[in-house]
C-alpha positions in Angstrom: 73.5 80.0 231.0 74.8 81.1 227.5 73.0 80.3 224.1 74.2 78.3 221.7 76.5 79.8 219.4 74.8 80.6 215.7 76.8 78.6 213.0 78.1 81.7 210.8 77.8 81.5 206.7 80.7 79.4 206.1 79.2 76.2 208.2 75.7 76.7 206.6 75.1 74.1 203.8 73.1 75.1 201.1 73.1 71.7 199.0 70.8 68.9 200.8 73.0 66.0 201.5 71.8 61.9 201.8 72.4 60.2 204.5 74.3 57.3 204.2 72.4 54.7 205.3 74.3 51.4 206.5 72.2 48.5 203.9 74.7 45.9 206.1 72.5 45.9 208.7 69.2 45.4 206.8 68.9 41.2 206.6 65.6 41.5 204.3 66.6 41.7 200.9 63.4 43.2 199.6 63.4 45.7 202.0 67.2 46.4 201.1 66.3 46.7 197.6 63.4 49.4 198.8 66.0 51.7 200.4 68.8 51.5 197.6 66.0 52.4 195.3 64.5 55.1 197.0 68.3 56.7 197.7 68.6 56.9 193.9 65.4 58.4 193.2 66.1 61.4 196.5 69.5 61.3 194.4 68.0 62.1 190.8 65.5 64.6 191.9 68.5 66.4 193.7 70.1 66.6 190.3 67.5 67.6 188.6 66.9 70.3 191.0 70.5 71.6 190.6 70.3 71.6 186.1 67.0 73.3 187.0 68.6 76.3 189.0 71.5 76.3 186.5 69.4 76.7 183.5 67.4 79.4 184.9 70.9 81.4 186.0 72.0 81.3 182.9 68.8 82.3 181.3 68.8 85.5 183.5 72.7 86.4 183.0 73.6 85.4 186.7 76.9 84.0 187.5 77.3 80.2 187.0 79.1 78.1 189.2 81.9 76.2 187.6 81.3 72.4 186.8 83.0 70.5 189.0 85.7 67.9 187.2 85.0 64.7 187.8 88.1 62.4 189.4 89.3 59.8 186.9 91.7 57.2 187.4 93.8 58.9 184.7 93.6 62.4 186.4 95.0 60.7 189.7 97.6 58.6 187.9 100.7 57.9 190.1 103.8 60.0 188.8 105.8 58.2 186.2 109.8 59.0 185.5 109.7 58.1 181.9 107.0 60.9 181.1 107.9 62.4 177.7 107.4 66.3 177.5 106.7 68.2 174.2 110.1 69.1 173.6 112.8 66.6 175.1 116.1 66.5 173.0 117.3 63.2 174.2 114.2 61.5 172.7 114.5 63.5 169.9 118.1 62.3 169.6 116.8 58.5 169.9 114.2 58.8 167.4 117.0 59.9 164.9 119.1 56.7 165.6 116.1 54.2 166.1 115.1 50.9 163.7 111.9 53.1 163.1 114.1 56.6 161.7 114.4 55.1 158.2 110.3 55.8 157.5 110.3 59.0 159.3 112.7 59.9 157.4 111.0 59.2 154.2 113.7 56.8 153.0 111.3 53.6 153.0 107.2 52.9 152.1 105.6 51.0 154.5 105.3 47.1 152.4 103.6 45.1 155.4 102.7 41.3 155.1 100.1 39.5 157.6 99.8 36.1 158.2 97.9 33.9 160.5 99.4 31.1 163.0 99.2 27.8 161.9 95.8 26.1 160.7 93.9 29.2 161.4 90.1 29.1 161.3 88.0 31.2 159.4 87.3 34.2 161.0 90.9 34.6 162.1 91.5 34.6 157.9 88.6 37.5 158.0 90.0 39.5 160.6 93.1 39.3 158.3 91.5 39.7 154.9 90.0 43.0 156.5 93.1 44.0 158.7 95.3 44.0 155.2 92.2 46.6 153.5 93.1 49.0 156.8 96.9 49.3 156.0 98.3 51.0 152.6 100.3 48.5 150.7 99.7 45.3 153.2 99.3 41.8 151.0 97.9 38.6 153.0 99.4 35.3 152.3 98.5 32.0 153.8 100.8 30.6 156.4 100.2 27.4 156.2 103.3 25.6 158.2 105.9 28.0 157.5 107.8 28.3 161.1 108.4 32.7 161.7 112.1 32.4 161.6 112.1 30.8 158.1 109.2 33.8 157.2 111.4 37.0 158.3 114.3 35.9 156.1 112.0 35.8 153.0 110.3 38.6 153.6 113.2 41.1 153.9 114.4 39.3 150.9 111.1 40.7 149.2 111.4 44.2 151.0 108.6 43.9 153.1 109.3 46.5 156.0 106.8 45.1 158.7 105.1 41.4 159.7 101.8 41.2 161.5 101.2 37.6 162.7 97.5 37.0 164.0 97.6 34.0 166.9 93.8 32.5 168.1 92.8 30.6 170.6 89.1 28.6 170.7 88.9 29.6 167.1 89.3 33.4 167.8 92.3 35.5 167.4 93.6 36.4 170.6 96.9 38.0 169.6 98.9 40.2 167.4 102.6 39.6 167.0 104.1 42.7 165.3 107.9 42.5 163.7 109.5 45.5 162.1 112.1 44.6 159.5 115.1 44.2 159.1 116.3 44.4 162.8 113.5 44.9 165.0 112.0 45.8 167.6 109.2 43.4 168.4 105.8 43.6 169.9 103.6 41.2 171.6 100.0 42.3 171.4 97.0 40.7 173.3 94.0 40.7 171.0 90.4 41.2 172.7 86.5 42.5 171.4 87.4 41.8 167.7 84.6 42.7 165.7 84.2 42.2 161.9 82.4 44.7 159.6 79.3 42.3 159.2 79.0 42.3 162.8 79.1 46.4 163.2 76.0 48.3 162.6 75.9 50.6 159.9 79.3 49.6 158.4 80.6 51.2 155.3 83.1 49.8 153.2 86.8 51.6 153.0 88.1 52.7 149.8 92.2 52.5 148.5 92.8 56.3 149.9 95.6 56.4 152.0 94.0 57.0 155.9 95.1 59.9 158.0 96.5 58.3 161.6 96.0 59.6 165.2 98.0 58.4 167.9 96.6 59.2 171.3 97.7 59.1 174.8 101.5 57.5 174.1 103.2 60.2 176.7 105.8 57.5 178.2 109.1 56.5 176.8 107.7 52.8 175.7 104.4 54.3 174.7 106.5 56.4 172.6 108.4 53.3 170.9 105.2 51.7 170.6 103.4 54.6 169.1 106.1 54.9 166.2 106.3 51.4 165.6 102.3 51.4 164.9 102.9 54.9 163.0 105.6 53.0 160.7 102.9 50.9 159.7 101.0 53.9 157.6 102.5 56.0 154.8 103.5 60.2 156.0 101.4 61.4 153.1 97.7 60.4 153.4 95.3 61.2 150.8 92.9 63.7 152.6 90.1 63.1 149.5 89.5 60.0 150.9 88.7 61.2 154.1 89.6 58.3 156.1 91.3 58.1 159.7 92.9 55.5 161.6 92.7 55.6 165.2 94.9 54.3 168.2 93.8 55.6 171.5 95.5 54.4 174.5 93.4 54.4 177.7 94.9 52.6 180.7 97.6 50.8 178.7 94.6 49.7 176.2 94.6 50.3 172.8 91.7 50.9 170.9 91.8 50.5 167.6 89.0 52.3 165.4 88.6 52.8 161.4 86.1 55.9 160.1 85.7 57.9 157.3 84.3 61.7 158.3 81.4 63.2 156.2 80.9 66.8 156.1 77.2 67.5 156.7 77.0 71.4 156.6 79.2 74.3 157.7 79.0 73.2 161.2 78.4 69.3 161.6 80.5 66.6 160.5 79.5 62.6 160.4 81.3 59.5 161.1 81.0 56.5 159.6 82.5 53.5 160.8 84.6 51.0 158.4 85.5 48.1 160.9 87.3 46.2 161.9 87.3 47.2 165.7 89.6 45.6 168.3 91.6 46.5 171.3 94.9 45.9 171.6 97.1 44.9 175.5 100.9 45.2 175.2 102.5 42.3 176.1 106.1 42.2 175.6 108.5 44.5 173.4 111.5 42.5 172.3 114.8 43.8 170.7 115.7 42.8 167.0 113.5 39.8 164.7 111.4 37.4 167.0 113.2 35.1 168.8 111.3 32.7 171.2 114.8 31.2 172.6 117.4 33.6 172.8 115.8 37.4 172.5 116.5 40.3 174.6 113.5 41.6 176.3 113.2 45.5 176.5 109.9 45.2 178.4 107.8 42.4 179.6 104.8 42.4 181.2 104.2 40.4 184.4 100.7 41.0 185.5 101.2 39.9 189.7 104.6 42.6 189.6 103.3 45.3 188.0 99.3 45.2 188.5 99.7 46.6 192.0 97.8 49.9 191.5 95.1 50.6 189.3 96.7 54.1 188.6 100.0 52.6 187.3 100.6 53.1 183.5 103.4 51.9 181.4 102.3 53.3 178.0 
């Protein structure tokens, strides 16, 4: 009778691998609890066993095995048409034609004015009291009443080149209703995880230096719009004495909206300090031209049962 046949090198495994065990089928709960927590501890001292063996290869000049990279959604995000590259002339050619050009051209300063919705509470008037210290040249004014098609016309009368209207809901503000003057476009922000500067730990307070602005992760053709629109909200020359930066970092069509001001340390470190506010922002609708609640042409619009079929699908 013939013996078995060895299993050569290749179908040797060096790394111990758990079992899977099937908790279904376990009915005690304590018992259940037991086994989850003694998979996790087999699982940590596996770990540790593996930093262990990599430390000491290193320490002796042996070959390290590369780290593997973990799989993120936005590493297995599904393939999108509308994917800017680094160089594509036909956007190029729309940004030189857009509502936007004008500032990026240096032929306007950003003048912004932010309001509030109607009978507003008082940390909505906060959030807006602090939002107008984040941008250059941005002057609050009470809203009172005042319907937003009888606010556009007087504000392009006093050369104000953007509108940001705070909306709340249960005393919070739950949206951001952004209009670039004098034709548009547009945007429809949902507001979430608003935090004030008396609620952040260690919060400085920012000085009149104009901020430096990073815009990150806007690789689609509306992420693009939306990323100049934000950028038309900040002046092209910031004042880099002041050292502070303005973030927008879009992750999974969120945008997260941060406010720091770097400290050098030494040669080799460098410090951040926060300045607040801190929110996250949710695209909701881009509209062509001045708001219009009736009769305006929708370039985008989200519809959450339509387009929330994957959970690597991402419009911005």
């Amino acid at each position: 009778m013939a013996d078995k046949a060895t299993p050569g090198p290749s179908e040797v495994k060096n790394e111990a691998v758990l079992p899977v065990p099937n908790y279904k089928r376990v009915k005690n709960k304590i018992l259940r609890s037991q086994m989850f927590r003694k998979m996790l501890q087999e699982k940590k001292k596996i770990e540790m066993a593996k930093r262990k063996e990599r430390k000491m290869r290193i320490k002796k000049g042996l070959p390290v095995p590369p780290k593997q990279e973990p799989k993120t959604i936005e590493k297995l995000r599904v393939a999108d048409e509308t994917l800017i590259s680094q160089k594509d002339e036909e956007v190029e050619i729309d940004e030189s034609v857009d509502e936007m050009a004008a500032h990026f051209k240096r032929e306007t300063i950003p003048k912004i004015l932010i309001t509030t919705s109607c009978r507003s509470k008082l940390r909505t008037y906060h959030f807006c009291k602090e939002l107008a210290t984040v941008f250059p040249n941005a002057t609050y004014y009470h809203r009172r009443t005042l319907p937003i098609k009888k606010i556009v016309p007087q504000a392009i009368e006093k050369e104000f080149t953007d509108i940001i209207i705070v909306n709340e809901n249960n005393k919070k503000p739950n949206g951001m209703l952004l209009i670039h003057l004098p034709e548009g476009p547009t945007i429809h922000f949902k507001v979430s995880n608003v935090k004030l500067r008396n609620e952040i730990r260690k919060c400085d307070s920012p000085t009149e230096h104009r901020p430096e602005l990073i815009l990150n992760n806007f690789n689609t053709r509306l992420g693009h719009t939306v990323g100049r629109m934000l950028g038309a909200l900040f002046p092209l020359d910031p004042q880099f004495r002041g050292r502070r930066v303005v973030t927008f970092h879009n992750q999974r069509d969120f945008i997260f909206f941060r406010h720091h001001r770097y400290v050098f340390r030494n040669e080799k470190r460098v410090g951040l300090a926060e300045l607040g506010p801190r929110f996250t922002l949710k695209m909701r609708s881009l509209q062509k031209g001045v708001f219009d609640s009736r009769y305006g042409e929708y370039e985008w619009f989200h519809k959450r049962h339509e387009m929330e079929t994957s959970r690597r699908k991402f419009f911005l």
